[in-house]
C-alpha positions as CSV (number, residue, x, y, z in Angstrom):
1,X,139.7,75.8,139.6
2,X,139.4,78.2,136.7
3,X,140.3,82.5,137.0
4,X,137.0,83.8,135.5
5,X,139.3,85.3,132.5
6,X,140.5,81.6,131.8
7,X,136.6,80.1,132.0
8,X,135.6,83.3,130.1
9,X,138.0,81.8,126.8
10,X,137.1,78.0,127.3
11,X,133.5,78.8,127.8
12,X,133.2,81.9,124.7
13,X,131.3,84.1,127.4
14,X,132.7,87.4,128.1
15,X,133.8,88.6,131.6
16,X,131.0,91.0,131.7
17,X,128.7,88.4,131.2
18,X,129.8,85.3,133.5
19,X,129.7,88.6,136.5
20,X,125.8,89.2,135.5
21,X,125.0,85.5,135.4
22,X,126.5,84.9,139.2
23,X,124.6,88.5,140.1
24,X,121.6,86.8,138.8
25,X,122.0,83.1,140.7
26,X,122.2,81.6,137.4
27,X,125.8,80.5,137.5
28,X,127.6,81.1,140.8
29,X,131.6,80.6,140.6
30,X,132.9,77.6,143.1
31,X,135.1,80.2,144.5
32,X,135.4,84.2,145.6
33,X,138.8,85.0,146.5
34,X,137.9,87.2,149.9
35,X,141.0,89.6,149.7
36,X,141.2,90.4,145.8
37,X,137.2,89.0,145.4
38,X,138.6,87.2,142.0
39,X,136.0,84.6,141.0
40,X,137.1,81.0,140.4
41,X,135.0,78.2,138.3
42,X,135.4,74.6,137.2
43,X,135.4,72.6,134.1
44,X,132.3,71.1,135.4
45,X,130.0,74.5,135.2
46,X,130.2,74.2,131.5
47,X,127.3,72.2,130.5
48,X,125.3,74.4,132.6
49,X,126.8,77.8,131.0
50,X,126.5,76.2,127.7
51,X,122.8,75.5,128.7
52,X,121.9,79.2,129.4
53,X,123.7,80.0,126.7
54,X,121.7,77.8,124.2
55,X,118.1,78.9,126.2
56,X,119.4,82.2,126.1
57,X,119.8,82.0,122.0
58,X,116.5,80.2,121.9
59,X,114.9,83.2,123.0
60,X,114.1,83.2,126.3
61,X,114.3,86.2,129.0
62,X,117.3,85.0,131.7
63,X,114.2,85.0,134.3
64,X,112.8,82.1,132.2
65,X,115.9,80.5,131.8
66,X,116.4,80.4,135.6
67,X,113.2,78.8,136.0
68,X,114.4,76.2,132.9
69,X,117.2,75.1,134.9
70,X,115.5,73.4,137.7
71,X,116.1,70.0,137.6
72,X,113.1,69.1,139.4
73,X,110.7,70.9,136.8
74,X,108.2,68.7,134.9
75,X,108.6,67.5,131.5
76,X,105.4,68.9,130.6
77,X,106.2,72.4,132.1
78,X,109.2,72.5,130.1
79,X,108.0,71.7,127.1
80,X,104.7,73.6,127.6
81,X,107.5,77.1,127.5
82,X,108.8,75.6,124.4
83,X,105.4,75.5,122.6
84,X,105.1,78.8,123.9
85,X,108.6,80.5,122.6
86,X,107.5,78.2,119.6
87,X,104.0,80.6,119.2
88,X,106.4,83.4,119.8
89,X,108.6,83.0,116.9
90,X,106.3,81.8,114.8
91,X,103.8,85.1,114.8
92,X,107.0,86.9,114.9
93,X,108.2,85.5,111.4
94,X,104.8,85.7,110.3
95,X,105.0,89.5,111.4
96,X,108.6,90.0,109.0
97,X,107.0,88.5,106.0
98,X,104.5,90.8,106.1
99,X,106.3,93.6,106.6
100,X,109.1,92.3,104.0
101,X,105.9,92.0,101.3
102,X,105.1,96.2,102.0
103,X,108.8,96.7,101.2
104,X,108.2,94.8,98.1
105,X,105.4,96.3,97.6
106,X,106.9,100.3,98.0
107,X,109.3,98.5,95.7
108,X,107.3,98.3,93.1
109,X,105.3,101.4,93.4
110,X,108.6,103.8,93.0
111,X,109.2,101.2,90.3
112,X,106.3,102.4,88.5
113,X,106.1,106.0,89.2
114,X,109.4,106.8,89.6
115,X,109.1,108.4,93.0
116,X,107.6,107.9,96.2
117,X,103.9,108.2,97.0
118,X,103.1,111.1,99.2
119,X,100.1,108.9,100.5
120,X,101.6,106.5,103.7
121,X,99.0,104.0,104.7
122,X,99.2,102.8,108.2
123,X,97.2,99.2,109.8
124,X,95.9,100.8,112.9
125,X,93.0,99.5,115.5
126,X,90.0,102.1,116.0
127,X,88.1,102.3,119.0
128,X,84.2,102.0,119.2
129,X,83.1,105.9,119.6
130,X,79.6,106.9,121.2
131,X,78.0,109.2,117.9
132,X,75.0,110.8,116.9
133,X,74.3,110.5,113.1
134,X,72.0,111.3,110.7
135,X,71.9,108.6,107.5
136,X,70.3,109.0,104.3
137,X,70.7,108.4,100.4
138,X,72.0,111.6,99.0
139,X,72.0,112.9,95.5
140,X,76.1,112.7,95.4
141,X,78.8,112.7,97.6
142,X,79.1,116.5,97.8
143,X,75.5,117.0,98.9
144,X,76.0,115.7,102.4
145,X,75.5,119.5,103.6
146,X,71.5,119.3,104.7
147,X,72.7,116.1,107.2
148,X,75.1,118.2,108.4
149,X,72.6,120.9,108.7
150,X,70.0,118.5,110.5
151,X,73.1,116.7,112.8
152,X,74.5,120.5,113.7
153,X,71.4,121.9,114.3
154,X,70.5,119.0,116.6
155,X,73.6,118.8,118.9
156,X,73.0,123.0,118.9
157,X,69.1,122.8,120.6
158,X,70.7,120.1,123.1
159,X,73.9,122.3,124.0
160,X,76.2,119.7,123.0
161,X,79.7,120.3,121.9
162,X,81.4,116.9,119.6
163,X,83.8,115.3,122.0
164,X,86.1,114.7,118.7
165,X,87.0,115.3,114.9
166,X,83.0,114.4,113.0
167,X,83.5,111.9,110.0
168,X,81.3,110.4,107.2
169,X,80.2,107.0,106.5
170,X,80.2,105.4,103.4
171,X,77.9,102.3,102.9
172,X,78.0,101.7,98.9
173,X,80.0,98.6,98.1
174,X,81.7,101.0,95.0
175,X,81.5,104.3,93.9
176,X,78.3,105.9,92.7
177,X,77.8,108.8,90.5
178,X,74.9,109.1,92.3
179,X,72.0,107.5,95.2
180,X,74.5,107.4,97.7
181,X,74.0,105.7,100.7
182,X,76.1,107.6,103.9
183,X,76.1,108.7,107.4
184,X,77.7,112.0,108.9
185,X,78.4,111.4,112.6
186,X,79.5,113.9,115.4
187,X,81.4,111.8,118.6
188,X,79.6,112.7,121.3
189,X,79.6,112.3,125.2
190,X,77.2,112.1,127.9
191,X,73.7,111.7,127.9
192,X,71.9,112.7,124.2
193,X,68.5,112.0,123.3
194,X,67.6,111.2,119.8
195,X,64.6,112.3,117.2
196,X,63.2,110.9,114.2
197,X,66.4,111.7,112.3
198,X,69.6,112.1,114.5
199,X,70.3,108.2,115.9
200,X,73.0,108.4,119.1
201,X,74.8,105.6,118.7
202,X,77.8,103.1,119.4
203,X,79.8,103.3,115.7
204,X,81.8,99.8,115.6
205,X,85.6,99.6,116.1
206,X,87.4,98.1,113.7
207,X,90.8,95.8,114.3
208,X,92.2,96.2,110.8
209,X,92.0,99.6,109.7
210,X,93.9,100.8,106.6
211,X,94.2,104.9,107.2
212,X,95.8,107.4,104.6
213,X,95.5,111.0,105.6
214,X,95.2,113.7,102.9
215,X,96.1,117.2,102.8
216,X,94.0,119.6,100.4
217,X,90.9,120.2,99.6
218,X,87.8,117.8,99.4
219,X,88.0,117.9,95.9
220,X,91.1,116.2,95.6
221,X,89.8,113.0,97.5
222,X,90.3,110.8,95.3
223,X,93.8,111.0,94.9
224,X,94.1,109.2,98.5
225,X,91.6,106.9,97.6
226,X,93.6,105.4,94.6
227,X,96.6,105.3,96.7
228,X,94.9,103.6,99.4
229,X,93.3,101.0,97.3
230,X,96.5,100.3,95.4
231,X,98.3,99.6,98.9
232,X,95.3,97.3,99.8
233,X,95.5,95.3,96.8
234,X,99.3,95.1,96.5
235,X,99.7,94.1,99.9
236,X,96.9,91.0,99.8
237,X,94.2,93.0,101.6
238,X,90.7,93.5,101.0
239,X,87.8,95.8,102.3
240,X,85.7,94.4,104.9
241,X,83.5,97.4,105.5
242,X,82.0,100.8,105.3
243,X,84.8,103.2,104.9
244,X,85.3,106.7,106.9
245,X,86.4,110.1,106.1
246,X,87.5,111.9,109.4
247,X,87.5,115.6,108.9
248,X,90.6,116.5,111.3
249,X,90.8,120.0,110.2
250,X,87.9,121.3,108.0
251,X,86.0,124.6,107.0
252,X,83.1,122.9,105.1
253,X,84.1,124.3,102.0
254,X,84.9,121.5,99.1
255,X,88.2,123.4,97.6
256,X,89.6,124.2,101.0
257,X,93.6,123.7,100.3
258,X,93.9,123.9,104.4
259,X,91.7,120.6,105.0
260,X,93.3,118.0,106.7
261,X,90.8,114.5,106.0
262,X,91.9,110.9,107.1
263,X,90.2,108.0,105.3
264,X,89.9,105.1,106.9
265,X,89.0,101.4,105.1
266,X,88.1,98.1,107.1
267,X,90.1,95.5,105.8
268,X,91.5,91.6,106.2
269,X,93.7,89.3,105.0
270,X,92.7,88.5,101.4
């Protein structure tokens, strides 16, 4: 028999270790001294520590490694958590290039400009949200006020207070000078009936959102919108969708410095 100190240097598994592997049942010592409660192993335990120790490194949790080390478990079972841990690294490698092509991509960007963009775009998932909206084709971006009018005025005559932050949607495949296609939506909650203008309605979640969020007035807009559609390109995006502006903080008026506006672009892998 073995002193766990002695197993702990044949076996390259520290003390601390070898004691949570017997307090898990996954490798009990041969022998517990009763008086000074020294743990004794043998030379035989080894390819079973080296075999936790190699499960252990493939990835697994020591709760799947315990199940692993039943001799009577299937073939199939066992290689059926292999494929799994397989999936598992796989996506997770998949995950690190990605995230190793932004870097690059930052990279390049302070390459360029010299300093870092004061635009951070995030990949987020947005939920569905229960609206009532008003779509038309407007003049220009900026005369969007008369939807709001008829949307406001709406929720007013029905008592009904937006459950969240209102946004706009954009439905023109590229910017227009002018004819544009949008929809101003208030999030609403609760029971709403609708008229010949003002549709209540599910507006879609989106998986693959791209959000910047920019500070400063309206007018200034398009500053985050360059930022954003540089990040989508130079990370091998695309736009899959209508995009959003969500007014988080807004007084209506265009050259507002306080405004607080998030924009928000459907996109997938290109």
């Amino acid at each position: 028999m073995i002193r766990i100190g002695d197993f702990s240097k044949l076996s390259h598994a520290s003390v601390k270790t070898l004691r949570y592997y017997d307090e898990m049942g996954l490798l009990r010592p041969v022998k517990v001294d009763r008086l000074t409660g020294y743990r004794y192993y043998a030379v035989d335990q080894l390819p079973r520590l080296n075999r936790i120790l190699a499960l252990k490194d493939l990835g697994f949790t020591l709760e799947q490694i315990a199940h692993l080390l039943n001799d009577r478990l299937p073939a199939e079972q066992i290689r059926g958590m292999l494929r799994l841990k397989q999936a598992e690294i796989q996506q997770r490698v998949e995950d690190d290039r990605e995230r190793l092509a932004r870097v690059e991509a930052r990279l390049r960007q302070i390459e360029q400009e010299d300093a870092m963009s004061k635009y951070d775009v995030v990949i987020k998932k947005v939920a569905p949200q229960r609206v009532a909206a008003v779509r038309d084709v407007v003049a220009n971006y900026g005369a969007q006020g008369q939807l709001w009018n008829e949307l406001e005025g709406f929720l007013a005559r029905h008592s009904v207070r937006p459950a969240a932050p209102c946004l706009t949607v954009y439905y023109d495949t590229e910017y227009k000078e002018r004819d544009v296609d949008l929809e101003v939506c208030e999030v609403v909650s609760g029971a709403l009936p609708a008229d010949e203008r003002v549709r209540v309605r599910e507006l879609p979640g989106v998986d693959t959102m791209a959000c910047a969020v920019h500070h400063g007035p309206f007018t200034t807009l398009n500053q985050a919108y360059a930022a954003l559609m540089q990040w989508v390109e130079a990370n091998g995006y695309r736009i899959a969708g209508p995009n959003r502006e969500v007014y988080l903080r807004s007084s209506g008026q265009q050259d507002d410095p306080t405004c607080v506006t998030e924009i928000q672009v459907p996109v997938e892998k290109a």
